[in-house]
C-alpha positions in Angstrom: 44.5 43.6 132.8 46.4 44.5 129.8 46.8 47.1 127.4 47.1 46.1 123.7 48.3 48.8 121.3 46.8 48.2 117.3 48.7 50.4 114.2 45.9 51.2 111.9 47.6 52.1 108.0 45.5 53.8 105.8 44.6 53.8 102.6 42.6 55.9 100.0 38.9 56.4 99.9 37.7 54.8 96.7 34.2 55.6 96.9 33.5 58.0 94.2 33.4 57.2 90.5 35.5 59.0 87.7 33.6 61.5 85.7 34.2 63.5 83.0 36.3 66.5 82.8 36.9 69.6 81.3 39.7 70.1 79.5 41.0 72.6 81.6 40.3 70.5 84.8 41.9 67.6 86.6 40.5 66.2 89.6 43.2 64.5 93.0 42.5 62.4 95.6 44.6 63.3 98.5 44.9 62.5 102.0 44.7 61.3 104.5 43.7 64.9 105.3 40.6 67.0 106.4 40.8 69.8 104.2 43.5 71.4 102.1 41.9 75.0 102.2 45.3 75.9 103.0 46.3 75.7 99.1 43.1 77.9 98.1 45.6 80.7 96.7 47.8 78.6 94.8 47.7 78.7 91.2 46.4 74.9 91.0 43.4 75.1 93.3 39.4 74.9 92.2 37.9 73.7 95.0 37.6 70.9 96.6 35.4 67.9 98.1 35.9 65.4 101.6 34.8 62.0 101.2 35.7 60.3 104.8 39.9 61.0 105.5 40.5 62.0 101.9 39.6 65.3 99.1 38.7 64.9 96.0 40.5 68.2 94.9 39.6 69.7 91.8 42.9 71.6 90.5 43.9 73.8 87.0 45.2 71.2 84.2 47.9 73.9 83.1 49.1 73.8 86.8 48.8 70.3 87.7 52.5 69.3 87.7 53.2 71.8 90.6 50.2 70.9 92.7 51.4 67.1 92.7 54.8 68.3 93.2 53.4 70.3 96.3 51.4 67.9 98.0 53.2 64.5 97.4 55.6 65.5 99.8 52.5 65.2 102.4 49.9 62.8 101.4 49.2 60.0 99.5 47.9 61.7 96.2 46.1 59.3 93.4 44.9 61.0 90.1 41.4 60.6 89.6 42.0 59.8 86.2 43.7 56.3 86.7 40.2 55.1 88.8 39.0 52.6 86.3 35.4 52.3 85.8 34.4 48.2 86.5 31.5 46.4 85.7 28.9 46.0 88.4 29.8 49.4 89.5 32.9 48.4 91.2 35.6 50.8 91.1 38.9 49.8 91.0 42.1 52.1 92.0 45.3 50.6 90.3 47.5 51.8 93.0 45.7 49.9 95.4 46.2 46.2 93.9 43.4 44.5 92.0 42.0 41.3 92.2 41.2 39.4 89.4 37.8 40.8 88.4 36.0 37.0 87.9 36.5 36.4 91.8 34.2 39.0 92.4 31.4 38.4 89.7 29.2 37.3 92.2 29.3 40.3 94.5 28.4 43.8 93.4 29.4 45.2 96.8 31.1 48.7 95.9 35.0 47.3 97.6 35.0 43.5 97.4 37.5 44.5 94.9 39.7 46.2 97.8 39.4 42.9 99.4 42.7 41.2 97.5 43.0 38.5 100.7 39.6 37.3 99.5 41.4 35.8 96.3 44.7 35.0 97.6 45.3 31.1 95.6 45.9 29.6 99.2 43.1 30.9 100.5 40.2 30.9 97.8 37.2 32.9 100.1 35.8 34.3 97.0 35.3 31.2 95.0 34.1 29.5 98.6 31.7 32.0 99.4 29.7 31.3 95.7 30.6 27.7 96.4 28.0 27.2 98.9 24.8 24.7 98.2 22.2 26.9 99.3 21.7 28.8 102.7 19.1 27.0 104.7 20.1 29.0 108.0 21.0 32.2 109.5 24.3 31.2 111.8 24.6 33.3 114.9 28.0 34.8 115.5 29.6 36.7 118.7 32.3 39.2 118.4 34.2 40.1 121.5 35.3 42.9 121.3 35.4 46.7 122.0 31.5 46.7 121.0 29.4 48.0 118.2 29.6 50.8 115.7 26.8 51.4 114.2 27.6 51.2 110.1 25.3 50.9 107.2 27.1 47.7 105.7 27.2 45.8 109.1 24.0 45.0 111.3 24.3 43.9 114.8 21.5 42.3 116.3 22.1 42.5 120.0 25.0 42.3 122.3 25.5 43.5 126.0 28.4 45.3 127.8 30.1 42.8 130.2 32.8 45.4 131.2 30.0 48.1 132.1 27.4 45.1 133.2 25.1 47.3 130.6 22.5 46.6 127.8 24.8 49.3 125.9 27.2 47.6 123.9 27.6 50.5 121.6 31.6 51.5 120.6 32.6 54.7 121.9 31.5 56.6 118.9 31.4 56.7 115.3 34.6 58.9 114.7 37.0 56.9 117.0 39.0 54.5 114.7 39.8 51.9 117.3 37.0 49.5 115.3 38.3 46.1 115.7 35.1 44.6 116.7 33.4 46.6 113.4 36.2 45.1 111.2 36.2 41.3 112.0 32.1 42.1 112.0 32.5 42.9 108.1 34.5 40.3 107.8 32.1 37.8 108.7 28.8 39.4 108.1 28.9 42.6 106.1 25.7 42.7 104.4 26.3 41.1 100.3 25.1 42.6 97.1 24.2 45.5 98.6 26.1 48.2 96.5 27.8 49.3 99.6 30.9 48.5 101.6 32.4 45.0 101.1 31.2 41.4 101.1 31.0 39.3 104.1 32.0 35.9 104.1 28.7 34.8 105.6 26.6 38.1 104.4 23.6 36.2 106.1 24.7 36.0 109.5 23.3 37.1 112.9 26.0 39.5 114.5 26.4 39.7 118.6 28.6 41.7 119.9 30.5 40.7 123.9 31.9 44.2 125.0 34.9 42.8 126.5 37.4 45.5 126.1 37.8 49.2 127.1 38.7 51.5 124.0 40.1 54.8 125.0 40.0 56.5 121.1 42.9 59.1 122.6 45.5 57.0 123.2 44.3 53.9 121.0 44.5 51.6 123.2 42.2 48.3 124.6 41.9 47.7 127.9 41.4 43.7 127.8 39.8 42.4 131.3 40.0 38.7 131.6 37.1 38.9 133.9 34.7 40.5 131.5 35.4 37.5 128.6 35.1 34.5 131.4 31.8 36.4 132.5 31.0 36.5 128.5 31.9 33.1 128.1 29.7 31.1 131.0 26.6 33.6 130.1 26.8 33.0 125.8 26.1 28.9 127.4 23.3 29.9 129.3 20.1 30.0 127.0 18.6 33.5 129.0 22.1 35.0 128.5 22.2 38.8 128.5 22.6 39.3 125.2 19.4 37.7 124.4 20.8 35.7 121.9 20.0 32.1 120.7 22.5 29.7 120.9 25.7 31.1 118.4 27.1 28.8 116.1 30.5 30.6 116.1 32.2 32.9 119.1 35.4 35.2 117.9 37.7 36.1 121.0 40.4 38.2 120.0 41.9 39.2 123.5 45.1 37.6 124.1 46.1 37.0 128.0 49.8 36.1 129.5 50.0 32.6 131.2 48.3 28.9 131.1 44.8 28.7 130.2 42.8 29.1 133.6 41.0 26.0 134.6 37.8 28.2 134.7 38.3 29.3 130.9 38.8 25.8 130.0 35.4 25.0 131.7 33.4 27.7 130.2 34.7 26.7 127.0 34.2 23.3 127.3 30.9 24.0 128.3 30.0 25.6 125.0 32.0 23.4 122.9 29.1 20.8 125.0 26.2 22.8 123.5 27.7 22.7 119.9 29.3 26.2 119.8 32.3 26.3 117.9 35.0 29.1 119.4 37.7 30.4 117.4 40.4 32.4 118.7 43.6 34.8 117.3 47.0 33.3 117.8 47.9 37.3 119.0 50.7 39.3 117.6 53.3 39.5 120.4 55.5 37.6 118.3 56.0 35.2 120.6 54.6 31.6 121.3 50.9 31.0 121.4 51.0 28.9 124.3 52.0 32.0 126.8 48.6 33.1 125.6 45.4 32.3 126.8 42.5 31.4 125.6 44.6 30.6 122.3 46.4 27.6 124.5 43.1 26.6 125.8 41.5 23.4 124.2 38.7 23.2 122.1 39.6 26.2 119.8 40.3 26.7 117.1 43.8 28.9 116.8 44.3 30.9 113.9 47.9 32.7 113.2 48.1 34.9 110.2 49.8 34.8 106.5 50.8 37.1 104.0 50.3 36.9 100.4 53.2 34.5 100.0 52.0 31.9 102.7 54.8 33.0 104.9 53.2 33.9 108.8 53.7 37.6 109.8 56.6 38.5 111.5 54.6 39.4 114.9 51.8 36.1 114.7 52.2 34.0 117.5 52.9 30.6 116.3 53.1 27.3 118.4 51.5 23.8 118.5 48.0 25.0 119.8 48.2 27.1 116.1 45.8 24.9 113.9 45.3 26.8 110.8 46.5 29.7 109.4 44.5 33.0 107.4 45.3 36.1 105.9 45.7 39.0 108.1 45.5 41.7 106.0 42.0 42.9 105.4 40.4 45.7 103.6 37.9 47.2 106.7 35.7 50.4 107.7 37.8 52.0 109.9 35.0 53.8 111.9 31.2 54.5 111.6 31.5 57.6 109.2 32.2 55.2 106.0 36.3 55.5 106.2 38.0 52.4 105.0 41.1 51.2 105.1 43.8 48.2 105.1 44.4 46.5 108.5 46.4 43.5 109.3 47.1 41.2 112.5 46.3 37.8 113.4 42.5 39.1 115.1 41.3 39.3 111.2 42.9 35.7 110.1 40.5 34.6 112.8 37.6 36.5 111.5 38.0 34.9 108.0 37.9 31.5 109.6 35.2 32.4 111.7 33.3 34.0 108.7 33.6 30.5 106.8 32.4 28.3 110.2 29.5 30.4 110.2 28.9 30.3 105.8 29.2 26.3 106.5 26.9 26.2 109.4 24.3 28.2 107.4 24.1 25.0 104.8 24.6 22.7 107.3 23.6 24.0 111.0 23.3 20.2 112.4 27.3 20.1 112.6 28.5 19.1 115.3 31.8 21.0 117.2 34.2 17.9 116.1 32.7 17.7 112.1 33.3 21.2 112.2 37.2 21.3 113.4 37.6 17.6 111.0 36.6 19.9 107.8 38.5 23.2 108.5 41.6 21.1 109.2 41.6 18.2 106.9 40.5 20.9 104.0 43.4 23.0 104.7 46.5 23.2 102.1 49.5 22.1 103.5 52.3 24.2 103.4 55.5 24.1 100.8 58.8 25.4 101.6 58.1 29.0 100.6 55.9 29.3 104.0 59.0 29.8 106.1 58.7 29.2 109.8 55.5 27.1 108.9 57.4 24.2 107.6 59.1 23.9 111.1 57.2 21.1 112.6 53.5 21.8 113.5 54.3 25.6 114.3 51.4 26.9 112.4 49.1 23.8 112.6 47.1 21.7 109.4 47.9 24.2 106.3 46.1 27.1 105.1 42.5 27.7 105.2 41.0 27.1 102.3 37.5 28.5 102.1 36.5 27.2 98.5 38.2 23.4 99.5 36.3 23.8 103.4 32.8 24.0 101.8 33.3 21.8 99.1 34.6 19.2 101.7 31.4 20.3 103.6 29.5 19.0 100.2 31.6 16.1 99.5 31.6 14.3 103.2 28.5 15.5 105.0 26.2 15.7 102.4 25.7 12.0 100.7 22.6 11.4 98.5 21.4 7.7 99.0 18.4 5.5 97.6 16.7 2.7 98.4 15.4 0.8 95.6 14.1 -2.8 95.1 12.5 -4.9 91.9 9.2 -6.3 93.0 6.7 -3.7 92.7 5.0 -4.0 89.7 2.1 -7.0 90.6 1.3 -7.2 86.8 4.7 -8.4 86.3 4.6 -12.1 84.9 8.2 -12.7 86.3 6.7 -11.8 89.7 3.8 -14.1 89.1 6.1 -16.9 88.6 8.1 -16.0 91.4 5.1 -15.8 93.6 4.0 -19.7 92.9 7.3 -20.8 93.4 7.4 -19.1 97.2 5.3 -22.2 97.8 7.5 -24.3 97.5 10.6 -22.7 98.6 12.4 -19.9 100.2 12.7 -17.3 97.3 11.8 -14.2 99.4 15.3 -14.9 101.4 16.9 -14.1 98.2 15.5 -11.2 97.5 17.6 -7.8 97.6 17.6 -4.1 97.9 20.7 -2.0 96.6 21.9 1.3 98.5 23.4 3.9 96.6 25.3 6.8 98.0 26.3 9.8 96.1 28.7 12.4 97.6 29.4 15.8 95.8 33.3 15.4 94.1 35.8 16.9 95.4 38.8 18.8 93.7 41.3 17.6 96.5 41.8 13.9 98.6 40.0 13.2 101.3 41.2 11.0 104.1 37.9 10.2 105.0 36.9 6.3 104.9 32.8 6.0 104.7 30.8 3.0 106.4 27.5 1.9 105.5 26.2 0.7 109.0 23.4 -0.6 110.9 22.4 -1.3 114.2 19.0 -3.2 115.6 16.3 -1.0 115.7 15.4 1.3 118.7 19.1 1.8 119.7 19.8 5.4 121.0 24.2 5.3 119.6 25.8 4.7 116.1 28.9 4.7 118.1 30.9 2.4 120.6 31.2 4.7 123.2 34.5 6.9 125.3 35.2 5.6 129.0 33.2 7.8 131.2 36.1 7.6 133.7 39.2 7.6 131.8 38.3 9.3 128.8 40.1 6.8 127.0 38.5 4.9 124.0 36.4 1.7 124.5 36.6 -0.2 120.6 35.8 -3.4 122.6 32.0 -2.1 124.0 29.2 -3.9 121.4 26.4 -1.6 120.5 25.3 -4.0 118.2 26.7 -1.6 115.4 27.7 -3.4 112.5 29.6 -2.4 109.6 28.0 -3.6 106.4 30.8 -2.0 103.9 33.5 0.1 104.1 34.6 2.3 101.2 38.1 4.1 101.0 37.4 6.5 98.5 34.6 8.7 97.7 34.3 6.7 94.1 34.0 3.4 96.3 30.9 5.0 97.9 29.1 6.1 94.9 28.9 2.3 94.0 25.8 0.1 95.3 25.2 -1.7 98.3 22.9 -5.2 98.1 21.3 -6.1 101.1 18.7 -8.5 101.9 15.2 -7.6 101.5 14.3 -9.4 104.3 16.4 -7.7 106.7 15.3 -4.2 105.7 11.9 -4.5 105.7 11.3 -6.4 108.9 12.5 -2.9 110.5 15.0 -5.2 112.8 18.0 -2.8 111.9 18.5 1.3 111.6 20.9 1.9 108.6 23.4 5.0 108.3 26.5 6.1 106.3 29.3 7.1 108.4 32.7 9.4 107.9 35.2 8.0 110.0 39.3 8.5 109.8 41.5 5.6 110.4 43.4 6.5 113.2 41.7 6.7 116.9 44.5 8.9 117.5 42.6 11.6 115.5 42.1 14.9 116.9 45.3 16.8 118.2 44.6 19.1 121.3 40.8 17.9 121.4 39.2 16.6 124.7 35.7 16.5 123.7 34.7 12.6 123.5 35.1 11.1 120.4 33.0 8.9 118.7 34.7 4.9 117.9 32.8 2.4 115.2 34.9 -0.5 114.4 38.1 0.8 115.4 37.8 4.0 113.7 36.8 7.6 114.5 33.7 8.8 113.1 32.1 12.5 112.8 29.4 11.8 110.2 26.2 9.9 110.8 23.5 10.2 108.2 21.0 8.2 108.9 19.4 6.2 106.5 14.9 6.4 105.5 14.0 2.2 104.6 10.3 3.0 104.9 10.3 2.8 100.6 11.1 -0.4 101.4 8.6 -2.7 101.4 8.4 -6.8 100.4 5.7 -8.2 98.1 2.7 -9.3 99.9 3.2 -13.2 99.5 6.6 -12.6 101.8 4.9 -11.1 104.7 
């Protein structure tokens, strides 16, 4: 086992609103502290209010100037004054950095405004989250963690206590302020347009919570047991796991372990990676290398490190080659269950972002597979520049930044084409068709007959490296793909499916254009048609094991399949 200290730094409570005053009345926020009672004879002191770790303390205007000079010493004091009123009943403290105001517009969440990461140019979360399509699913998500706190803004559905072997998965109280797992919970899932709290990257999520780690709230430290996230781990894949959960779409580890990754954590992962789970782990914040660290070094995660504001990683992220994207750390949180907030930064919340925007994909697009899921985080990152320090040495910090706004938009763009099938003869007053009809006595004109295909993808605001395939195969085949060597895992482009590549299109322009087929061949129902994404290289896929899927040469994560039934010939064909 090992113990895992976290530093906590506070901020102020901005959850009141500035009201007017009398003239002969200024009103303080101060803290962090409980009470300031202390002061009650001094010349400055009314009287005074606690919201959370802070006062709102109302003082004498004539006397103000020595009560600031008295308590600044101490506390972090902020005149309620400067709290600037914002539309949607935001409130915005200037000492506390603002983001720009139209990144928020769609959220009316009292503190998305606190949440300055959420706009950070590399990183665009805001303008992802009101990117989306639509929402036609509620993704499940599992914390592990130091279990639940109980919080108006974040609702866990279930969870179960693998350290205790209990159904009570609860954090060990409301007042402790070791609230990781609550943190990277409102992260992903804090509940949107709500009034309260912040906004959650996915606000419709289903939260679990794994109690994998031991809090003690005196000495604020986690006591991480390997044993209890490998228990966690093979009973998520089981479909009567403990939790009672469905089958989660996303799983957030945050423990950190020394050495190579076990062969039994590499077989529970895999085994969930098998039933489509996606598992995203920190990089952890010893400073060192992230492959000392399991399950980061395990494959079939995805390893997130953490950025400042700059795009430079923090001085204490791991960073190595098993890093594949990187997120900000710093994140504006509740600190415990009695509505205290503050700022908290480490690599454990970089991985909750990029779990939070997994799980706000999935919700559009829930039939993404493991692989399409990795390809679009990755490819839709922003590469670094030479500002990112120690990320421009080599792969250290893997693909670029996350990119939420660029991720779902590459979502749109690649796995979500809009195709028709459309043909001329349907109209049996036509006189052409008439015509055309006496002639097919005489001669073959049905064989020239043709359909056109026409596939629209949403456009993109960045390249793709995507190639797309318009494909078919006979009819009643159960594979789009050659398939992987059973025994050497190795790819087999030389195995014939019968999958043939009609066209090919480099660009997403290219596939916007028609396709003419035969008639004939479509409406005979011989072949299956689908539009594939495919990259060029076979070599695709980094520290991946999972079997990849080969058509023509080329690796493909994207199979829409294609409805001919519209597609019918005229009568004097059949």
């Amino acid at each position: 086992m090992m113990l895992k200290k976290i530093t906590l730094s506070m901020m102020a409570i901005a959850g009141f609103c500035a009201t007017a005053h009398a003239d002969d009345v200024n009103e303080l926020i101060v803290g962090p502290v409980q009470s300031l009672a202390e002061y009650a004879g001094s010349p400055w002191y009314i009287t005074e209010k606690s919201v959370g770790d802070y006062v709102v303390l109302s003082v004498n205007t004539e006397f103000s100037g020595l009560a600031l000079h008295e308590l600044e010493s101490q506390y972090e004091v902020v005149d309620a004054s400067t709290i600037e009123y914002a539309p949607k009943s935001v409130f915005v403290s200037p000492t506390a950095g603002i983001v720009n105001q139209a990144s928020v517009d769609d959220f009316n969440d009292v503190f998305s405004v606190r949440q300055d990461s959420f706009s950070w140019s590399n990183h665009e979360i805001f303008a992802g989250m009101s990117a989306l399509k639509e929402s036609k699913h509620k993704p499940v998500v599992v914390v592990f963690a130091e279990g639940s706190t109980a919080h108006p803004d974040v609702k866990t559905v279930g969870g179960f206590d693998y350290v205790g072997e209990s159904e009570s998965y609860g954090s060990t109280g409301s007042s402790c302020q070791l609230t990781k797992g609550l943190g990277m919970s409102a992260l992903i899932g804090a509940t949107n347009n709500n009034t309260i709290g912040i906004a959650g990257i996915a606000g419709n999520a289903e939260l679990y919570m794994a109690k994998v780690d031991d809090a003690n709230c005196d000495t604020l430290t986690y006591e991480q047991s390997p044993s209890a996230v490998f228990e966690a781990l093979e009973d998520i894949a089981s479909s009567d796991n403990a939790m009672g959960s469905p089958t989660p779409d996303v799983v957030l580890i945050s423990q950190h372990f020394e050495g190579p990754c076990p062969t039994s954590f590499q077989s529970a992962i895999d085994e969930l990676v098998d039933n489509n789970v996606t598992i995203v782990a920190s990089s952890g914040d010893e400073g060192g290398l992230v492959g000392n660290y399991y399950p980061a070094n395990c494959q079939n995660v995805v390893t997130v490190a953490s950025v400042d504001e700059i795009g430079r990683p923090e001085s204490d992220s791991n960073l190595s080659v098993h890093v594949d994207v990187t997120a900000p750390g710093e994140s504006f949180v509740p600190l415990t269950g009695n509505d205290s907030w503050g700022k908290v930064n480490s690599s454990n919340y970089a991985a909750a972002k990029t779990a939070g925007a997994i799980a706000l994909v999935k919700s559009n697009y829930p039939e993404l597979g493991v692989e399409q899921v990795y390809s679009a985080v990755v490819e839709s990152a922003v590469p670094y520049s030479e500002i990112a320090g120690d990320c421009t040495m080599g792969d250290y910090c893997g693909e670029g930044y996350l990119n939420v706004k660029q991720f779902v938009e590459y979502a749109n763009s690649v796995y979500d084409p809009v195709y028709d099938f459309a043909h001329a003869f349907t109209d049996d007053d036509c006189l052409a068709e008439r015509e055309i009809e006496a002639l097919s006595t005489h001669m073959d004109v049905c064989a020239a007959f043709k359909t056109t295909v026409t596939m629209s993808y949403a456009d993109s605001s960045f390249d793709h490296e995507y190639r797309f395939k318009l494909i078919q195969r006979p009819e009643g085949t159960s594979t789009w793909y050659n398939e992987v060597n059973p025994v050497t895992g190795k790819y087999a482009p030389g195995q014939d499916n019968g999958i043939e590549v009609i066209s090919t299109y480099s660009s997403l322009q290219q596939a916007k254009d028609a396709v003419v087929l035969p008639l004939l061949d479509v409406d005979d129902g011989e072949y299956d048609y689908a539009i594939a994404s495919c990259v060029a290289s076979a070599e695709y896929g980094g520290q991946w094991s999972t079997e990849g899927k080969l058509i023509d040469g080329e690796l493909c994560f994207g199979i829409t399949e294609l409805d001919s039934s519209s597609v019918t010939l005229p009568a004097y064909c059949e």
